[in-house]
C-alpha atoms as one frame of an Amber mdcrd trajectory, in Angstrom:
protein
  45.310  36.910 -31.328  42.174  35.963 -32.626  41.122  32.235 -33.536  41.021
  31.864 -37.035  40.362  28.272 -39.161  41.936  27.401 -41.838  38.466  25.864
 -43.876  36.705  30.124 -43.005  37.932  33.242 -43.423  37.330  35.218 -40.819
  37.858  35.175 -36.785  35.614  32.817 -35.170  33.981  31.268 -38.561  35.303
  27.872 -37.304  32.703  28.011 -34.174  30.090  28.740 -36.016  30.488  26.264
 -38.698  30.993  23.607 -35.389  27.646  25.101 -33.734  25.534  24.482 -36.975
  27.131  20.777 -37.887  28.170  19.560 -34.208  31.276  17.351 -34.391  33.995
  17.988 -37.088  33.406  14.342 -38.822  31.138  15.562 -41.361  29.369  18.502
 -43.099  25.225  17.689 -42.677  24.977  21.701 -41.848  24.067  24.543 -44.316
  27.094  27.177 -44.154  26.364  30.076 -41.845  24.968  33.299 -43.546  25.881
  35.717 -41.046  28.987  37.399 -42.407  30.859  34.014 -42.509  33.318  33.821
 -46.195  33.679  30.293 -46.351  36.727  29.805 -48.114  36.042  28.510 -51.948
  36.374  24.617 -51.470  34.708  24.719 -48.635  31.452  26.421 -49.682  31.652
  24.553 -53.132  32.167  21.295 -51.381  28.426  22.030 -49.274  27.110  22.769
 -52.574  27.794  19.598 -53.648  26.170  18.138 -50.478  23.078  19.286 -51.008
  22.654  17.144 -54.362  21.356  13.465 -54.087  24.426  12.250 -55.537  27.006
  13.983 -53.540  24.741  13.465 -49.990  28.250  11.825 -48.509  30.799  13.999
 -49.613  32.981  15.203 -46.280  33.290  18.619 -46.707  35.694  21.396 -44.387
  37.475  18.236 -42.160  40.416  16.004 -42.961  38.596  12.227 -42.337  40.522
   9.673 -40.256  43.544   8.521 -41.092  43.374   5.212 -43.356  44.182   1.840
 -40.741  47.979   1.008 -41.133  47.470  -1.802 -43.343  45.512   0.007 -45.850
  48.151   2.347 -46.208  50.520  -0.409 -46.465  48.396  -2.349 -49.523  47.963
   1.329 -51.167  52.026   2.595 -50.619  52.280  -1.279 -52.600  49.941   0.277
 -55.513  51.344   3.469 -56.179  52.847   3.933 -59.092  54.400   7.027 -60.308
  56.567   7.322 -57.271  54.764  10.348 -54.794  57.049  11.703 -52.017  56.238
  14.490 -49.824  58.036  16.893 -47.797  56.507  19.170 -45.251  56.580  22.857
 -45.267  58.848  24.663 -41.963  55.565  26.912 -41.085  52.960  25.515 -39.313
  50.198  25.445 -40.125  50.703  27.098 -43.769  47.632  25.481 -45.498  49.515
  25.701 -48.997  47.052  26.182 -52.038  48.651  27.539 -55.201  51.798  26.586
 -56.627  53.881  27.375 -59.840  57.580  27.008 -61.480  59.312  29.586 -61.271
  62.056  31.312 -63.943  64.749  30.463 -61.164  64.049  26.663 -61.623  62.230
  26.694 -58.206  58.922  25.956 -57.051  56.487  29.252 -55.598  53.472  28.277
 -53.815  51.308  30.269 -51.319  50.767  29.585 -47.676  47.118  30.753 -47.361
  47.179  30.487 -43.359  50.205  31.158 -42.370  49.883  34.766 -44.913  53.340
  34.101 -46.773  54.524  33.137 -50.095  57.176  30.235 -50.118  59.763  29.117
 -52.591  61.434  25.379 -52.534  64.428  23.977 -54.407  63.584  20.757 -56.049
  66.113  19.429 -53.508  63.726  20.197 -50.813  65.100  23.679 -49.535  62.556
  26.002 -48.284  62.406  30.003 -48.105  59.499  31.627 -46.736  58.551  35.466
 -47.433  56.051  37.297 -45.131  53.637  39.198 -46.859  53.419  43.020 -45.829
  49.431  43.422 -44.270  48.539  40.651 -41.744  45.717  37.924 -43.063  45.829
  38.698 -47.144  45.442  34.519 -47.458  47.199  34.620 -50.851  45.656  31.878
 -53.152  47.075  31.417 -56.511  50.506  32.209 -57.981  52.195  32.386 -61.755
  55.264  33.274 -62.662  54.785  37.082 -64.763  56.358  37.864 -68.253  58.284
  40.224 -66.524  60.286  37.374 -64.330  58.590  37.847 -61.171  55.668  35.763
 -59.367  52.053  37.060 -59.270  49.718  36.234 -57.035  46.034  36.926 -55.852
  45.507  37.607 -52.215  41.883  36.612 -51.623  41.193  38.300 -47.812  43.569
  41.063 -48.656  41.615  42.140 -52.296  45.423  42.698 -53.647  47.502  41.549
 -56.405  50.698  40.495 -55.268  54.042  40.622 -57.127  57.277  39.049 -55.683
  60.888  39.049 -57.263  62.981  35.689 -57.234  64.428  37.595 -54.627  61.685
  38.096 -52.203  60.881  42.003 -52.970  57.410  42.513 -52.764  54.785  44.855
 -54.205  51.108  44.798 -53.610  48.334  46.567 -56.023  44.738  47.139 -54.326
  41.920  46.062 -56.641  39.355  48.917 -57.755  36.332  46.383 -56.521  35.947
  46.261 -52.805  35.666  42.542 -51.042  36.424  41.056 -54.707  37.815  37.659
 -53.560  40.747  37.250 -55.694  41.629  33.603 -56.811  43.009  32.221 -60.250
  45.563  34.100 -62.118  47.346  33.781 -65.384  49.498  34.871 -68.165  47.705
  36.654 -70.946  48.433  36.712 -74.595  48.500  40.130 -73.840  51.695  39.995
 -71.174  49.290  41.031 -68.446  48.259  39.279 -65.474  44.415  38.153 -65.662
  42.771  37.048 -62.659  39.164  35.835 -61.399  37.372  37.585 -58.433  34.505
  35.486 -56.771  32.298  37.693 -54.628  32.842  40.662 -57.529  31.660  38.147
 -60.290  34.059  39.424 -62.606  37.734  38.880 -64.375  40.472  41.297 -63.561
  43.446  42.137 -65.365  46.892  43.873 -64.610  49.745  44.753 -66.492  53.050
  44.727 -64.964  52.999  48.328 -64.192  49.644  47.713 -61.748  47.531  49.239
 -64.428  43.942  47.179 -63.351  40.847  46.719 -65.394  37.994  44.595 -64.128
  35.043  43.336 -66.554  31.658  42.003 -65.117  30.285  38.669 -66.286  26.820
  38.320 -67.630  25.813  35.598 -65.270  25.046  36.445 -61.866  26.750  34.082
 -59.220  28.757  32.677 -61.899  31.768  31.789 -59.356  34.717  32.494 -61.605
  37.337  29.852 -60.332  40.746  29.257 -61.881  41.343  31.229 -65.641  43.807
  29.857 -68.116  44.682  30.904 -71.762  43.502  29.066 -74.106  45.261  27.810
 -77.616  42.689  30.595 -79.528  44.575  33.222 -77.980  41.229  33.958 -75.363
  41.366  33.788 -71.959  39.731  30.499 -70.340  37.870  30.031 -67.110  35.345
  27.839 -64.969  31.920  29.019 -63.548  31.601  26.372 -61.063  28.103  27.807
 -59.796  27.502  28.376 -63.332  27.915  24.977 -64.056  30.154  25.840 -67.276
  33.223  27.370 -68.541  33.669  30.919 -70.511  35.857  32.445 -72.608  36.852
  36.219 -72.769  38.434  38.173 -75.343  41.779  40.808 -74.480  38.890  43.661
 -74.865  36.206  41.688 -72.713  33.831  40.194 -74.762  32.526  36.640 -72.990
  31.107  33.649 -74.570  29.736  31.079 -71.859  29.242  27.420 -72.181  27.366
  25.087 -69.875  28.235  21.589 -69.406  26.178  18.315 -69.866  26.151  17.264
 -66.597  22.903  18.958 -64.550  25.790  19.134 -61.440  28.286  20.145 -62.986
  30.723  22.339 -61.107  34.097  22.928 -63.453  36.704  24.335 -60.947  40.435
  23.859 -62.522  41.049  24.491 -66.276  44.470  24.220 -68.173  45.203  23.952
 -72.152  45.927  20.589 -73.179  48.515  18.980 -75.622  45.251  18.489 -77.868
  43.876  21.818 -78.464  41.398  21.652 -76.092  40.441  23.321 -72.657  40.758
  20.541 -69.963  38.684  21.111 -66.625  38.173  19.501 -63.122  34.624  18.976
 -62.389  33.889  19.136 -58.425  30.795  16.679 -58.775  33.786  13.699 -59.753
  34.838  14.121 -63.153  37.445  15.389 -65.381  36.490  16.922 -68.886  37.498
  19.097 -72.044  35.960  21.052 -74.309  36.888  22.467 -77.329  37.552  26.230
 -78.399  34.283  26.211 -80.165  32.243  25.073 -77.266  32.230  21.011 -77.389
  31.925  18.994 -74.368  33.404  15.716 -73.159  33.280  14.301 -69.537  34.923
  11.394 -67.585  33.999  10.135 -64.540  36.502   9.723 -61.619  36.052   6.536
 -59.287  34.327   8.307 -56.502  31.629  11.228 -57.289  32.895  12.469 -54.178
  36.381  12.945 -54.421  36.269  16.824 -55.131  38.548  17.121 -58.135  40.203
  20.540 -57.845  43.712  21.887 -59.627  44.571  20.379 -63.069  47.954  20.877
 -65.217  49.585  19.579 -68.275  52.503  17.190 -66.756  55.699  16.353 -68.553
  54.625  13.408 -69.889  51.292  15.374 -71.823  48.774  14.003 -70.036  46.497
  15.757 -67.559  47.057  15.508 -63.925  44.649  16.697 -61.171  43.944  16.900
 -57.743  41.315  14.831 -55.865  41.214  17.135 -52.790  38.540  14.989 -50.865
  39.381  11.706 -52.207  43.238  12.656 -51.045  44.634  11.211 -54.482  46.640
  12.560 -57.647  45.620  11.829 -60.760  46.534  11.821 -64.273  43.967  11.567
 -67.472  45.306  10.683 -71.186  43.958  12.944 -73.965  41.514   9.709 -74.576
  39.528   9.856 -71.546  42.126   6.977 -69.376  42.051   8.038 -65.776  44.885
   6.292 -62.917  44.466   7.506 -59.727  47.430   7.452 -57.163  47.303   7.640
 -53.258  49.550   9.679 -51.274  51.876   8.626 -48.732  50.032  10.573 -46.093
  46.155   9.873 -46.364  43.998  12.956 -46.786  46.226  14.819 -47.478  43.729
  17.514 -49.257  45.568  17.434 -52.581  45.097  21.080 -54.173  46.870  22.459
 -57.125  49.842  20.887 -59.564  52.675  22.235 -61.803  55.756  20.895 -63.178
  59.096  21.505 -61.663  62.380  22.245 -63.285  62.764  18.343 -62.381  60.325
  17.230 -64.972  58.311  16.344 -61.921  55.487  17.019 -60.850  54.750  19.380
 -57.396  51.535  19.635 -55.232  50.095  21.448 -52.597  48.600  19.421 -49.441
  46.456  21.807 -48.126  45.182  19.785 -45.098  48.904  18.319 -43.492  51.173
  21.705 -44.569  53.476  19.363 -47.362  54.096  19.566 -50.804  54.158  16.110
 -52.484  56.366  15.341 -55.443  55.122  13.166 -58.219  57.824  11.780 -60.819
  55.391  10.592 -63.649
């Protein structure tokens, strides 16, 4: 079988990212070029390195674990209650997650190739996909009661029944990269595709349309709608967000900050579009185009997935600085550690417990967040 990592995307990626940066500790090295697809975080992370600001960001490795009494002062500070359970495959690499209409949790296991479902009690079923490395990414539950989900390798759209029936749809666009996905106002599915720089959408027949962006390299991220009935999304190599009509029509915005890199985006209790900025902040902006950013504690903590939690304000992901976070609708950020340090927090959503579930990429766990 051949070696494959679970920071690259293809067979032997791994030793050539460990040939151009030496040891695993950091991430001094430019990515490779030669036919390498560094998975998203990864090669946004480097980005990031390559500003002054971000010089010490870690980027591809898990750090060290924290010294036992560090954990022990920061299980004492941690407040909402986190718990975390891990996931029977191993390793799964878990990246999206959603709630389901059975009152379960769906999340993808990007390494292991399978789509998983979890009772908020903690039991776990697992479904294989059908065509070996797909590396599904994210996942939403359909208006048609099933779960869709983009499989980035595989250049599918994935539909599963609560029942673990699968279907698969090939995308028109060869080598697309397909990552965030949505609900519509429309009832179809819309989704982002990276290396295709454009926004797809299916209906729940597998009828697919793609439309190209205007900006070249834009990096279309994670795609939300929006309260204006338009379909949201983040440019993080664009620096900005966009908005697209049901027929296509785009309107981009670029934020303040000269590094910006908005990666998450989810409708807030406000009105507004909220957004995870990679360079260390959180922001929103308005439906008309208006900008406001908060800074994180650390610049280098990687903010990543953002949702709306139960208790309307904004929580997000620190996938570098291994905490969960929550932001009011004022601009108040409280940042949480994790029972397991570095964990490599990635993407949120509210269970059928009114709590909140997350992906830990780096250890194979979901953590559980009651707010």
């Amino acid at each position: 079988m051949p070696f494959r990592s679970r920071f690259v995307a293809s067979p032997l990626a791994a030793l050539a990212l460990l040939a151009g940066s030496g040891l695993p500790a950091s991430a001094s090295a430019d990515p490779p070029d030669q036919g390498v697809h560094l998975r998203p975080w990864v090669k946004l992370c480097l980005t990031l390195k390559r500003m002054p600001g971000h010089r010490h960001i870690r980027c591809k490795y898990p750090p060290a674990n924290r010294d036992p009494r560090a954990e022990r002062r920061a299980h004492a500070l941690r407040t909402p209650s986190i718990s975390e359970i891990s996931i029977p495959t191993y390793p799964a690499t878990p990246v999206g997650i959603t709630g389901g209409p059975d009152d379960n949790l769906w999340f993808t296991e990007n390494y292991a190739n399978k789509i998983g479902k979890v009772t908020t009690g903690g039991l776990f079923t697992e479904y294989s996909l059908p065509n070996a490395v797909s590396e599904p990414a994210h996942i939403t539950t359909g208006p048609d009661g099933a779960l869709w989900f983009t499989e980035a390798i595989g250049n599918r759209i994935g539909r599963i029944t609560t029942s673990g029936s699968i279907t698969e749809y090939e995308l028109p666009t060869e080598n697309a990269y397909p990552w965030g996905i949505t609900v519509g106002p429309d009832d179809a599915l819309w989704f982002t595709e990276i290396d295709a720089n454009k926004i797809g959408r299916i209906t729940t027949s597998g009828s697919i349309t793609e439309y190209s962006l205007p900006t070249s390299g834009a990096y279309p991220c994670l795609i939300t709608t929006g309260p204006d009935g338009k379909l949201w999304f983040t440019q993080a190599l664009a620096q900005g967000v966009a908005k697209m009509t049901t027929s296509g029509t785009v309107t981009e915005y670029t934020a303040p900050s000269n590094d910006a890199m908005p990666i998450g985006i989810v409708t807030g209790p406000d009105g507004n579009l909220w957004y995870t900025d990679g360079a260390g902040r959180v922001g929103n902006v308005t439906t008309s185009g208006s900008f406001t950013e908060y800074s994180v504690t650390d610049p280098n903590s990687f903010p990543w997935g953002i949702t709306l939690g139960p208790d309307d304000n904004l929580w997000f992901a620190e996938q570098v600085g291994g905490s969960i976070a929550s932001v009011t609708t004022t601009g108040t950020i409280s940042e949480y550690s994790t029972p397991t340090s570095n964990p490599g927090p990635f993407q949120l959503a509210v269970g059928s417990d009114d709590n909140l579930w997350a992906t830990l990429d780096y250890v194979d766990k979901l953590a559980v967040i009651t707010p």
